[in-house]
C-alpha angles and dihedrals in degrees: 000000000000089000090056088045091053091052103060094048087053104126119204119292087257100057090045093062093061103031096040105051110103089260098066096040091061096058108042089048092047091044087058129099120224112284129184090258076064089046098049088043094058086039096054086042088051101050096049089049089044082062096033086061086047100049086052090036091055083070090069078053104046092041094063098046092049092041096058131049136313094043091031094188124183132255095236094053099043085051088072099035085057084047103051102075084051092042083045081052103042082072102027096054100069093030076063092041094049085047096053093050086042110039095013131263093274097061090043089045095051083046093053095054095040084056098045078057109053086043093055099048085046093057091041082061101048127127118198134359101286094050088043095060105039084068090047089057091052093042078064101050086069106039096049085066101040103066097054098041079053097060091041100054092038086053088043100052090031121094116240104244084054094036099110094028086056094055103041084052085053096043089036097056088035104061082056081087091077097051088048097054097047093045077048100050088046095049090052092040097085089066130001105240127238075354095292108129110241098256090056088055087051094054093040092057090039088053093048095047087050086049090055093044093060095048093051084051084070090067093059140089126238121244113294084215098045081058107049091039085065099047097257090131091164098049090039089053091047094048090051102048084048079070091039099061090034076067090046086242099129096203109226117235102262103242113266100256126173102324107269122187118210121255119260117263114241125222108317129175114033092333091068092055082072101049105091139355092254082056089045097046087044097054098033082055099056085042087065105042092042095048090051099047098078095056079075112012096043095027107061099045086041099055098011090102088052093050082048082063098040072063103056104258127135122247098250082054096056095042076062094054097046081056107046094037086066092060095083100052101063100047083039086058101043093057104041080056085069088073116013088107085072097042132100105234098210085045094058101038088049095057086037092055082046100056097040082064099054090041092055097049078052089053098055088044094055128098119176120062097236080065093037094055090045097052087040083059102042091050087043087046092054098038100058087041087051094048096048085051093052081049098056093036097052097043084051097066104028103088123236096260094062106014096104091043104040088048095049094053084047089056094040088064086054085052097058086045094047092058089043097052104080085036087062101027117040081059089058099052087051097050102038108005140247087300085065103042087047084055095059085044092047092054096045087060085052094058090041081052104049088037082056092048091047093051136077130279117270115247092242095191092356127135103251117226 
């Protein structure tokens, strides 16, 4: 339906050419309010990421029913259980990435979600630990692509002066996903419906809502600026007057002038990553930050109910926990999401990398669980803000060409992280204790924050390249 949309807004070849090139896109896109093609985009992006954070929040769960009788697991075994969707993720994340600078960010985006799908209904299927996570591992494979094509398309439609506000709603309403699989997986705990565990319920309705929002992807345009980056002027100058007339503003034919012919687009994609040492410090910067994030922001949510029973605390105790702990992140975000166009984006990740330091100390030190839950949220709070800024950030200063390609490789290194951290640090908290595995945490915000004093200032209501 969108193709055939595309069509008949398809100006002559002439007008194309000017308003078409990556120039003029920009700037019609950026001069643009908010519309309700706007609206259905961020929508469509907020429901698959709403089901991407539940899909990698299910592990807490699943981390404190395996972990306890009558399933008993080891820790060895549930390490790599936890790992698998990350691990899924470490590979998933650039093959995403090389599809949306190859075939456009709709079409990745729609395979990301098709394949979230089939993983999770596998995984709701499996019988025994090997075929469970297999389909954890290909969950991951998906989910580790979606988040950061997400942020791409959502920078790339968005005009500037809405561009951060636009992505912390996403990631705000989006990380509302957590909260809801793990109320889900405690409302179904007392019995196990039409004889399906409660997890299994959680990954078939994840499955279905990944499969809707594929097929919504279908009723929207590309990006008008992938499009133009790559010399599809046409199609650039289409997809933009889709989110003209969205605004009632009926664009006028530019006048035929001398025949021009569009410039060639340059290396675009991975290849581009390689092209010149500014390409190669801005993406070996987001590498970094981006590798060392999940050591905090993953790590805590992810192993914050095992160090409840480390504690003491029972396991319906710390389900309670998990679940009251991710209140805090999606009002945090939305809020933040009310001024963070007039913030400075370095600014804000270095205080927040700060406090998640402090908060965490707080956390080891802390004994009874009303503390334990208000310090949970604050950290939480801190970590998933702190993560939608880094997005922003990071998709403000990668150009088009490689955007796609260069986060997801960025997000890629998390992944592998991601998939290391309970490996490195549930060992840890056995051996040494919470006040341990919060050290190694605490030094890994140190390096994010000398690596953000080192970079470059974010574009806050700036045209991106």
């Amino acid at each position: 339906m969108i193709d055939a949309r595309i069509q008949a807004a398809r100006p002559p070849d002439a007008a194309a050419h000017t308003g078409g090139s990556v120039a003029a896109v920009t700037q019609r896109l950026d001069a643009l309010p908010i519309t309700r093609l706007h609206a259905a985009a961020l929508a469509v992006c907020t429901l698959g990421l709403f089901t991407d954070i539940a899909e990698v929040a299910l592990s807490n769960a699943l981390a404190a029913i395996f972990l306890a009788p009558p399933h008993n697991m080891a820790r060895g075994s549930l390490s790599l259980l936890l790992a698998s969707v990350f691990a899924g993720g470490a590979v998933g994340a650039p093959f995403f990435g090389m599809l949306g600078d190859r075939l456009g960010r709709r079409r990745a985006l729609q395979a990301s979600l098709a394949l979230m799908a089939a993983g999770s209904l596998a995984a709701a299927a499996s019988q025994g630990l090997t075929a469970l996570t297999v389909a954890r591992t290909i969950s991951g494979f998906a989910i580790g692509g979606f988040p950061p094509l997400v942020a791409t398309y959502l920078a790339e439609v968005m005009p500037a002066r809405h561009r951060g506000a636009t992505l912390l709603i996403c990631a705000g309403i989006g990380l509302l996903g957590g909260l809801a699989v793990i109320l889900l997986v405690q409302a179904l705990s007392p019995g196990a419906p039409l004889g399906i565990e409660p997890w299994r319920w959680a990954l078939i309705l994840g499955g279905a809502l990944a499969a809707l929002g594929g097929f919504l992807f279908a009723r929207l345009p590309d990006s008008p600026r992938w499009l133009a980056s790559i010399g599809r002027s046409i199609e650039a100058d289409s997809a933009c007057r889709l989110f003209e007339c969205a605004a009632g503003r009926v664009p006028v034919s530019t006048p035929a002038g001398p025949a021009t012919t569009p410039a060639a687009p340059g290396a675009v994609g991975f290849r581009a990553l390689f092209t010149g040492t500014h390409e190669l410090r801005r993406t070996g910067l987001f590498v970094g930050l981006y590798t060392l994030a999940p050591l905090a922001t993953i790590a805590f949510p992810l192993l914050s109910a095992v160090v409840m029973v480390e504690k003491g605390f029972k396991v319906e105790q710390s389900l309670a926990f998990a679940a009251l702990s991710m209140l805090g992140p999606p009002l945090g975000t939305l809020l933040t999401a009310l001024v963070i166009d007039r913030l400075e984006r370095r600014a804000c990740l270095t205080g927040l990398a700060a406090a998640m330091a402090a908060l965490g100390t707080g956390f080891a030190a802390s004994g009874t669980f009303l503390t334990l839950v208000l310090v949970g949220i604050a950290f939480n709070t801190a970590a998933a803000t702190y993560g939608s800024i880094l997005a922003v950030y990071a998709t403000e200063l990668l150009p088009t060409p490689l955007r796609a390609s260069a986060m997801t490789c960025a997000w890629a290194g998390g992944r592998i992280v991601a998939a290391l951290a309970p490996i490195i640090l549930l060992p840890i908290l056995t051996a040494y204790g919470p006040h341990a595995m919060f050290a190694v945490i605490t030094v890994v915000l140190g390096a994010s924050a000398t690596l953000l004093v080192a970079g470059p200032r974010g574009l806050s209501g700036q045209a991106v390249a």
